[in-house]
C-alpha positions, 0 to 999 in steps of 0.5 A, a space after each residue: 733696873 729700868 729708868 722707869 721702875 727706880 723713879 716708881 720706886 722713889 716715888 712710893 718712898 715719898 707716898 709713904 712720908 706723905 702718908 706718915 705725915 697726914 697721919 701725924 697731921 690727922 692725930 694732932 687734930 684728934 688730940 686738939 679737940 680731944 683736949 678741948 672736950 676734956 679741958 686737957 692742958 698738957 694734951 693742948 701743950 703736946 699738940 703745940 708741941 709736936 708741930 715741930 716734927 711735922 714742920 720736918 717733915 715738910 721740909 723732908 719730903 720737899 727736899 726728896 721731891 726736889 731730889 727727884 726732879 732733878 735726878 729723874 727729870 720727870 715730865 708731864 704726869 709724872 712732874 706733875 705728881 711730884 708738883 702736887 705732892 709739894 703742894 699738898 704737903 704745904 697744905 698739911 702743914 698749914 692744917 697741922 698749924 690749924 691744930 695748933 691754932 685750936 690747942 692754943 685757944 684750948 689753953 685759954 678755955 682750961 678752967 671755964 665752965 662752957 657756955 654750950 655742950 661741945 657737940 657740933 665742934 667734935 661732929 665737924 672734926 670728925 668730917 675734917 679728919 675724914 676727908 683728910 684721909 679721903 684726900 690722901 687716898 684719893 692723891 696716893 691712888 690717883 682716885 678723881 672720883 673720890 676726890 670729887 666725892 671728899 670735896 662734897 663734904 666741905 658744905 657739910 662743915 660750912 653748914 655746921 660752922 654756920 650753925 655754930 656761928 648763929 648759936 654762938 651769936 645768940 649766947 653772946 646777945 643774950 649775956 654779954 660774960 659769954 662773949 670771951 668764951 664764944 670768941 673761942 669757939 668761933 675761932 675753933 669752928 673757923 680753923 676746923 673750917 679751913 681744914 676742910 678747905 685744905 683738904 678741898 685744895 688737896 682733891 683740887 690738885 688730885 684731879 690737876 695730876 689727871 687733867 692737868 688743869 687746877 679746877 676750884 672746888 671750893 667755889 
């Protein structure tokens, strides 16, 4: 076996936990609005709950790329697919942490009547999960163009977080005993928000492994 074909085959290893991990990072984000339509308690507890194994999963996949640089010294794209998957992880752990932040303020809302149908939060998470799997597939694929197109959606999001936001805002002028309840909702619309930043920040590093230069896309 080549140098060559053993650091490709390490490497599809660590594709693979990255994958399982933006899976487990994608559920947990299905399964915190879920239990924030449905008013699910112990559906908000088991996303809180579950972090911990994704944290593992971090630390796993850190290690295996640590492990890799120095066993296999890769330099120039190589280095900098391993670089980027260190980053990337980071931000699906901080995405998974954005599920938590959700499930908890789910918790807090169990026994209200809502103020507002819950429509455009769902329609966002929807968007959010979507270019989470765009941008890992962009990365496992080395794709730029789908990274370039995933990154076109976060607009998208801003714009409905917006909306939100003014909808929210209203409700709170117009009775003040929907101001706790709106709070909720903001915050749930802004880490759903961030989440689309992440996924951004995934595509940024995308086209980094190509180029080698970090272009903000989020701007």
């Amino acid at each position: 076996m080549t140098a060559r074909t053993h650091f490709d085959q390490e490497l599809e290893k660590v594709h693979l936990h990255i994958l399982k991990m933006g899976s487990m990072v994608e559920e947990a984000i299905d399964k915190a609005i879920e239990a924030l339509v449905k008013q699910d308690e112990e559906m908000a507890d088991a996303v809180i709950d579950g972090d911990d194994k994704i944290d593992e999963m971090e630390v796993f996949i850190e290690n295996e790329c640590v492990r890799l640089i120095a066993t296999q010294q890769p330099i120039a794209r190589d280095l900098r697919i391993i670089f980027t998957a260190i980053k990337l992880i980071t931000d699906l752990e901080r995405i998974a942490d954005h599920a938590v932040d959700i499930a908890k303020n789910t918790k807090r809302l169990v026994n209200e009547v809502y103020i507002k149908p819950l429509i455009d939060i769902p329609r966002i998470a929807d968007i959010v999960k979507h270019m989470l799997r765009d941008a890992l597939t962009s990365y496992i694929n080395t794709d730029v163009d789908l990274a370039m197109r995933t990154c076109k959606l976060d607009d998208e999001v801003d714009g409905l977080h917006a909306q939100i936001y003014r909808e929210l805002i209203a409700l709170m002028l117009e009775d003040p005993r929907n101001i706790k309840q709106a709070t909720h909702f903001l915050f749930i619309s802004s880490y759903l928000e961030r989440v689309a930043d992440h996924a951004t920040n995934i595509c940024e590093w995308v086209i980094f492994v190509e180029t080698g230069e970090h272009k903000d896309l989020n701007a």
